[in-house]
N, C-alpha and C positions, 0 to 999 in steps of 0.2 A: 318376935316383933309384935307391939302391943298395935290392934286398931285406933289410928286416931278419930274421935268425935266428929260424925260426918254433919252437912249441911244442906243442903236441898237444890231440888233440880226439877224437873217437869209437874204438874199438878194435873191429873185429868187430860193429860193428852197435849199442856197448852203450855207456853213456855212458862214461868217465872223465876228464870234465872237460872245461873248455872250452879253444876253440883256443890261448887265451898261458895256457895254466902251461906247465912246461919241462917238461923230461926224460925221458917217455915216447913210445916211438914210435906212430903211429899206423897202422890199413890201411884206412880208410876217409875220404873228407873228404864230408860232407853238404851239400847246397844246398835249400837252403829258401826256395819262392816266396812271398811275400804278397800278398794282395790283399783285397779286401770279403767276397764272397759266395763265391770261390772256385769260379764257375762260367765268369769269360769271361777277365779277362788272367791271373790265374794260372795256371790249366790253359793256355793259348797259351805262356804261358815257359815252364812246365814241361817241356812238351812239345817244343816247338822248340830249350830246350835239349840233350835228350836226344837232338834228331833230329842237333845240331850236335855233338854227341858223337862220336853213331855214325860220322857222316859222317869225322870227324878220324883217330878211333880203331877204329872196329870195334868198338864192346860200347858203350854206353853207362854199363856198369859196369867197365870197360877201367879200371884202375889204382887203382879202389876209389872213384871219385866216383858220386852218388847222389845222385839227384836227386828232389826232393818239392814239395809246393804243401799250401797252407793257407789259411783266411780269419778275418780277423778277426770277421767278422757269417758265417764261415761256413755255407751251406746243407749239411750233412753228409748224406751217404748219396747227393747228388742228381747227375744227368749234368750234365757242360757245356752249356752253351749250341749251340743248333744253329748256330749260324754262329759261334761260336769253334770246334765240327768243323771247319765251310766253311773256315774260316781255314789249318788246319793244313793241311786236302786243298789248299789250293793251293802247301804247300810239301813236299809231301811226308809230311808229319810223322804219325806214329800218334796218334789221339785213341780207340783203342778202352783199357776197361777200368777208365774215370777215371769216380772220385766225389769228390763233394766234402768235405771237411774244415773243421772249426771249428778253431779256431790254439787251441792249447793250452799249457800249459805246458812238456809235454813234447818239444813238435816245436822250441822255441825251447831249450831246453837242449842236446838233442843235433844242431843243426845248426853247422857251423864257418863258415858264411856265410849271413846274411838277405838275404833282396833283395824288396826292396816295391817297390809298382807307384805310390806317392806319399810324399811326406814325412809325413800324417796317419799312414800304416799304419806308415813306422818310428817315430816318436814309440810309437807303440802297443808294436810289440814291445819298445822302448828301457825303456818304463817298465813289461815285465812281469818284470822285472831278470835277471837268470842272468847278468849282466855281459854282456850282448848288445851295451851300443852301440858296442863295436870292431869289432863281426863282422856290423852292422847297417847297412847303406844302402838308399836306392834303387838300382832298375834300373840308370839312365841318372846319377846322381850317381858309382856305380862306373864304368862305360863311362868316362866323363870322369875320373875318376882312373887307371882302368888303361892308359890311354891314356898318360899322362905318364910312366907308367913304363918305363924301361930294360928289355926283354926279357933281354938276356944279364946282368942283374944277377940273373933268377932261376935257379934248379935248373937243370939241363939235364934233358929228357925220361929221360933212363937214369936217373936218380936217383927217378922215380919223378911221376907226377900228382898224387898228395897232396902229397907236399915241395912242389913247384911251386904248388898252389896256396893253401897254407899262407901262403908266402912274401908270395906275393901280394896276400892279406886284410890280411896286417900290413903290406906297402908303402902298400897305399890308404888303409889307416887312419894312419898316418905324413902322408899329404899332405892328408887332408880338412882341416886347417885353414887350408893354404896354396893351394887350388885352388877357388876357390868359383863356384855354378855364375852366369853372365852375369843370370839371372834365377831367382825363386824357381820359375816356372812349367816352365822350363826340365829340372827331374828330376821332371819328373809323367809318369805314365800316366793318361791319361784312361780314365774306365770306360765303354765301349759298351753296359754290359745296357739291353737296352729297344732298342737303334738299329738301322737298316738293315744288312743285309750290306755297305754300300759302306765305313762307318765301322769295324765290325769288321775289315776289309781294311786300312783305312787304321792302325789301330793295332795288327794283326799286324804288316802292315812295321817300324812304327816298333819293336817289339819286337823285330823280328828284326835290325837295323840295329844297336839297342843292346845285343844279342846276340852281334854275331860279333864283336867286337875282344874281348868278356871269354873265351868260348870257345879264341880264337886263343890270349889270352894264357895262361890255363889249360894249354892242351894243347901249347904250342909248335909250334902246325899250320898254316897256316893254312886257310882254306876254298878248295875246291875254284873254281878259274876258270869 
């Protein structure tokens, strides 16, 4: 699959416009997590994305990618979940300084990429409109499309992170009609609030699994052996 010619999306932190209009360049690309309550898988991707960042790149803001979380039924003001902490400390990952977030309209305007923790939660953001549903999937719905895609048909790293993953949003969106996933159940995140630390675990990993190929493809990195 060739990258289609991307188009622009946040400038300096401040909206102008969403990812496909043309002809403005961009210096930042936003990643925006969704999930329910914004206290257990969201903060887990948030954060573990950032942590697969750093690991790649050095900064997690290394090339102008930025990374955030939000909730649909968000719990605003409030900490993560104790064992979504547990989750990140056994990857490493920082969980200090994180509150929760109610998904607003604004967090969906100025992000160039959604990514829900189930198909319910992108339905949600699809239908709070800003033209989200190209720049709107699941976790593991993207995972499975970026996967299909041809690495050397994107950017190269010197061109920049944002170009590269510009590119990328509009490849996947390009294939979602033609890649569908094996089963509907298939791009869920199940929600652990309420569960044992063993299942918190069990859906860190699955997070972080569905994490590294989008990561890799992003940064042109791959993870560390």
């Amino acid at each position: 699959m060739t990258a289609p010619d991307a188009g622009r999306g946040i400038g300096n932190g401040v909206e102008t416009g969403n990812l496909f209009e043309q002809g403005v360049p961009m210096t930042n690309f936003r990643i925006l997590h969704v999930s329910t309550g914004n206290v257990c898988r969201s903060p887990i991707t948030e954060r573990l994305t950032r942590h697969a960042l750093a690991d790649r790149l050095g900064d997690p803001l290394w090339g102008g990618l930025i990374v955030e979380s939000a909730g649909t039924w968000g719990h605003e003001g409030a900490p993560m979940e104790a064992n979504a902490e547990a989750v990140l400390a056994d990857f490493g990952a920082d969980a200090s300084g994180f509150t929760g977030r109610e998904l607003l309209d604004e967090h969906v305007i100025m992000a160039d990429l959604v990514l829900t923790a189930t198909r319910d939660h992108r339905a949600q953001v699809i239908s709070m409109g800003h033209s989200a549903g190209l720049r709107t999937f699941t976790l593991k719905e993207f995972t499975r499309l970026v996967r299909a895609i041809d690495p050397a048909t994107l950017p190269p790293l010197e061109d920049g992170v944002v170009a590269r993953a510009r590119a990328l949003v509009r490849a996947a969106a390009a294939l979602r009609g033609w890649l569908l996933a094996p089963t509907a159940e298939a791009d869920e995140v199940y929600d652990p609030y309420g569960a044992p630390l063993t299942f918190f675990r069990s859906i860190g990993e699955e997070i972080h699994q569905a994490l590294d190929p989008v990561v890799t493809a992003l940064t042109g990195v791959p993870a560390r052996a």
